[in-house]
N, C-alpha and C positions, 0 to 999 in steps of 0.2 A: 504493500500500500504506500509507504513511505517513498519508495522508487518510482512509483506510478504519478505521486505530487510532486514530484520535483523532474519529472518528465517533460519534454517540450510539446507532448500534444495537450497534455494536461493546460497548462502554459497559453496553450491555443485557445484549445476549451476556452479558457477563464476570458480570454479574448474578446473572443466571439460572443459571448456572453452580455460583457459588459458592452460590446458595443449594441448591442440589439437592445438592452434595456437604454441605452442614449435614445436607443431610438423611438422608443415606446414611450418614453416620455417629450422627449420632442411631438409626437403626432399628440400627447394629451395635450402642450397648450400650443397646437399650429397658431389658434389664431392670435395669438399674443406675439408668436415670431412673426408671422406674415404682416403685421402689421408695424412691427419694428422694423421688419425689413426692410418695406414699405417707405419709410421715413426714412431709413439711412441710406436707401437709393437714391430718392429724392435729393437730400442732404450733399451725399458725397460723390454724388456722380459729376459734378462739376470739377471738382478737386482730384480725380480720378485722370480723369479726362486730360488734366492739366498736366498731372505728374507724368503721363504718358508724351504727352507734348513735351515735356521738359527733358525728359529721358533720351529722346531722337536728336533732340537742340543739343544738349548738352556739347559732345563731344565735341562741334563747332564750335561752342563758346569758349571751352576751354584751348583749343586750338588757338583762337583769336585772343586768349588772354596770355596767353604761354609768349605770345608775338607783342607785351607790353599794351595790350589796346585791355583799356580798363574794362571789366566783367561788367560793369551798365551798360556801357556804351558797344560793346559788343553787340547783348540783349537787343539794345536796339536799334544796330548795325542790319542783325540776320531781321528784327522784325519790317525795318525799311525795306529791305529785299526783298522781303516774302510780300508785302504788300503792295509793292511798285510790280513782280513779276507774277503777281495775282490781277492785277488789274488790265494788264497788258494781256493778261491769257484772257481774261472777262470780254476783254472788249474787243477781242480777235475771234471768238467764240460764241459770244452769245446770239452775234445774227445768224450764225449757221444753225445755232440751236433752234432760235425764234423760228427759222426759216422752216426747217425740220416739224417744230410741233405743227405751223402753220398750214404745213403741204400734211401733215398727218392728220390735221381736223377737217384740211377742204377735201383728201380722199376716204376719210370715216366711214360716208354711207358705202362706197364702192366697197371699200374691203368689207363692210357687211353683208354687203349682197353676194359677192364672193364666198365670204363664210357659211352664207345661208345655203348657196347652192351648193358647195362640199357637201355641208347634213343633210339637204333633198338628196342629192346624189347615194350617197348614202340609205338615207333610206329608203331610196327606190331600187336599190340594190339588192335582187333578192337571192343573190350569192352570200348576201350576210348571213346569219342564223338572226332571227327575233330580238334574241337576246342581249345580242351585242348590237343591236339597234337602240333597243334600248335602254339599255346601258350608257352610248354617247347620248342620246337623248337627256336620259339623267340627268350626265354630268354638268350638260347644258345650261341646264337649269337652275343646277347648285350653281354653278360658276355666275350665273347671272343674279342669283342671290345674295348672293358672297358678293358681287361687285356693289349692289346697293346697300346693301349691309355697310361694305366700308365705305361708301359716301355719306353714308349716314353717320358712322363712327367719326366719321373726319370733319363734317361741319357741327356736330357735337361735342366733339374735342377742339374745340377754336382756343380754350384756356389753355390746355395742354400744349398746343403747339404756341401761343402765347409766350409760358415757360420753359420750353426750351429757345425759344429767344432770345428771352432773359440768360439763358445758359451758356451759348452762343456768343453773347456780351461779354459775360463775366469770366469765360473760361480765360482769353488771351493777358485778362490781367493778374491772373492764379499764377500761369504760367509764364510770366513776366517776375512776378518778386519770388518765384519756382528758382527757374533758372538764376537769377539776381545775386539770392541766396543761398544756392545749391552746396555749397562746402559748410556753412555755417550751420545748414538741416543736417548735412550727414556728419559734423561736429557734435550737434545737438543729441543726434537718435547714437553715436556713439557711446555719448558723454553717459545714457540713460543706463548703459550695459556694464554691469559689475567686472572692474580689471582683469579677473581672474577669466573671465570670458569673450574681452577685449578680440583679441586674435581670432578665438572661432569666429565672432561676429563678424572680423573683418574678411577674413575667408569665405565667408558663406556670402556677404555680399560681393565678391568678385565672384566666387561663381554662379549667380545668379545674372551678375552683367554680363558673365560670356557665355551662358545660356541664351540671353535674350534680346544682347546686344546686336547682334550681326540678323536674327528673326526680324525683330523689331523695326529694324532701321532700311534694314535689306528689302522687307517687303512692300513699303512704298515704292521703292525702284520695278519690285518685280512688278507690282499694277500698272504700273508704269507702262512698261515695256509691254505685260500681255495686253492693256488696252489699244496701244501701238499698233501692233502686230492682227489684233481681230480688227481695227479700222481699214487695216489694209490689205487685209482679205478680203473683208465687204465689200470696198470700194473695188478690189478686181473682180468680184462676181455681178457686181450690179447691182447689189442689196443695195433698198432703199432705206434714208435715215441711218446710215454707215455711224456715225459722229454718236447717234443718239446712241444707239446699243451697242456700243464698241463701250463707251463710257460705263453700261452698264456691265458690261463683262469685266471689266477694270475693275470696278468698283466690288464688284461680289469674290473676287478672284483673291479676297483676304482670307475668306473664310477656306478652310484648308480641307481637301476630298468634296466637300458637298457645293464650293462655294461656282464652281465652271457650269454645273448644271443648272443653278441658279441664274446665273450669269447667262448663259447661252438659252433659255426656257423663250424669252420673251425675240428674241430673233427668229427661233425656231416657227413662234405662231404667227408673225408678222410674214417669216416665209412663204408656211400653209396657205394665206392668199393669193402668193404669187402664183405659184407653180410646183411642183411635187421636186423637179428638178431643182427649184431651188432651196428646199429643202435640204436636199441631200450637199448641195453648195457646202451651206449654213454649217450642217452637221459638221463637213470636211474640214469646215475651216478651222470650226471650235477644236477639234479633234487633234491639227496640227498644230494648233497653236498651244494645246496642255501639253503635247510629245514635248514639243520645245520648251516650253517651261519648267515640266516636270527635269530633263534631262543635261538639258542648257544654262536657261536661265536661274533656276533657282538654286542650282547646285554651287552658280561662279558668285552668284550676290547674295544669295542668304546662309550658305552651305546649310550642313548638316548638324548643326551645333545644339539642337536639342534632344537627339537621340531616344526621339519616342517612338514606342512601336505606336502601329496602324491603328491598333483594337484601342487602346489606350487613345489617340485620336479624337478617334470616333466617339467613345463613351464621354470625352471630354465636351465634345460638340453639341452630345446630345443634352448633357446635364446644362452645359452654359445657354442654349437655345429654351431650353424649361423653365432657368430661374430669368433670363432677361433678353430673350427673343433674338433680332439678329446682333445687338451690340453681344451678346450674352456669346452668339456663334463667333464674334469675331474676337472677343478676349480669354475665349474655353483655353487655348490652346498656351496664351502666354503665361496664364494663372496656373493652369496643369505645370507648367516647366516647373515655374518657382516653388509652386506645393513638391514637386518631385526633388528639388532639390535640398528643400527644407528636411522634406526626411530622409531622405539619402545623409544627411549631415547629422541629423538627429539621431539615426542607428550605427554611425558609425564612432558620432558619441558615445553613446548607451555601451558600442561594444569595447571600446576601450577603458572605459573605467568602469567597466561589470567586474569585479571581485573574481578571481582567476580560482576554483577550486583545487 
């Protein structure tokens, strides 16, 4: 008996245990968490938002401070930039966009009348079985549901989108006295760690920066580039609105496995009006331009530095997309790193000063 307690499945056991009653007590007061939640998203998602901005700035700033240009004037140095070559892209960009939605809302009814006769076609198809008639039938209808549902959702939430306005506002000056102060916070969050723990602390935050340093920074480059690269495939196939949904594929291509399907979804159904053949374009395109990313680009600009398997991923994807939708799919994977590294550090603590039998 004595061997069997002091055994490591025993060890497990007790494990397993205690985390399942964490859990059990967590679902009796959900709704006291859910609503704490609730407010410290609210709350810190600005500040969040910020730190992450400050984290990709940083390395510039310090570059530009190492070179005698004072750490203010650095700050806003890169913010002139960013906002004189935001402006310049605005205003070099926004007529094609204007132009874009414009020819997208004067050709609306055509591609509806196109869409309708695909689903006649269809269902005068009587190589279908019933079933699967009805079935796109369905989905039709949900989809058409769902679209006034979120128009509903959207001019009912006029306050919500109000306040992330206000978020929008507030974040570039978080991440202005962020970066400002940036030796003096990680002075501060030092200062708070007992001497004796000094070094782990410091440890654990370098490898936390070179988990997520070259991720982090790398992967504006890579959207970069895959938005690039889908523009210019459209624009050789003859997709229409090339600018609109290359942007959109850029844009989703953060999110890691799920994020190109995302991303290549709304191309796909804008093609389905065109033609079948261009369809298959669409497909080809999205297709070469992941091979490239996957094999090319992301391996020279973001490398491999966070050493996650797939399934881990994925599980990360799915948890971060449950507690905060697509922000949630786009930070699963940087939060996973650092939770992995934390315990990675923590057990390798635990197993050095475990008392040696």
């Amino acid at each position: 008996m004595e061997k069997f307690l002091k055994s490591k499945l025993f060890v497990t056991l007790v494990y397993v245990l205690l985390g399942l009653a964490v859990l059990f007590m967590m679902q009796q007061i959900e709704p006291l968490l859910s609503t704490a939640y609730g407010f410290l998203k609210a709350v810190l998602a600005p500040f969040l938002i910020a730190l992450i901005i400050s984290y990709v700035l940083n390395p510039v700033v310090r570059m530009l401070n190492e070179r005698k240009v004072p750490r203010t004037a650095a700050v806003l140095l890169i913010y002139a930039v960013f906002i004189t070559s935001l402006v310049v892209v605005v205003m070099n960009l926004t007529p094609i966009f204007v132009d874009q939605i414009g020819e997208l809302n004067e050709h609306m009814p055509e591609l509806t009348m196109r869409a309708q006769g695909l689903v006649d076609g269809l269902n005068d198809n009587r190589m279908l079985p019933e079933g699967v008639r009805s079935g796109i039938n369905n989905a039709l209808m949900k989809a058409d549901e769902g679209l006034s549902t979120f128009i509903s959702n959207f001019v009912d939430g006029i306050g919500s989108t109000i306040n992330m306005l206000m978020i929008a506002f507030i974040v570039p000056f978080l991440a202005f006295y962020i970066l400002k102060d940036y030796r003096v916070i990680e002075k501060t969050m030092l200062a708070t760690v007992p001497r004796a723990h000094r070094t782990n602390a410091i440890k654990l935050v370098i490898d936390i920066d070179t988990a997520l340093g070259n991720y982090i920074r790398g992967q504006f480059i890579v959207c970069i580039l895959v938005g690039l690269l889908a523009y210019i495939g459209y624009w050789l196939i003859g997709m229409p609105y090339a600018l609109l949904l290359a942007s959109i594929v850029a844009v989703f291509n953060i999110i890691p496995y799920l994020g190109p399907f995302f991303g290549a979804a709304p191309a796909i159904v804008m093609a389905s009006t065109v033609s079948f053949k261009m369809v298959l374009f669409v497909v080809f395109v999205n297709l070469l331009v992941q091979i490239l990313e996957g094999n090319v680009i992301s391996p020279q600009v973001v490398g491999r530095t966070l050493h996650m398997h797939p399934l881990l991923i994925i599980f990360a994807l799915l948890v971060g997309g449950e507690l905060a939708g697509i922000v949630g799919l786009i930070l699963a994977v940087p939060c996973f790193a650092v939770l992995k590294v934390i315990i990675q550090h923590i057990y390798v603590y635990y197993v050095h000063r475990r008392p040696t039998v």
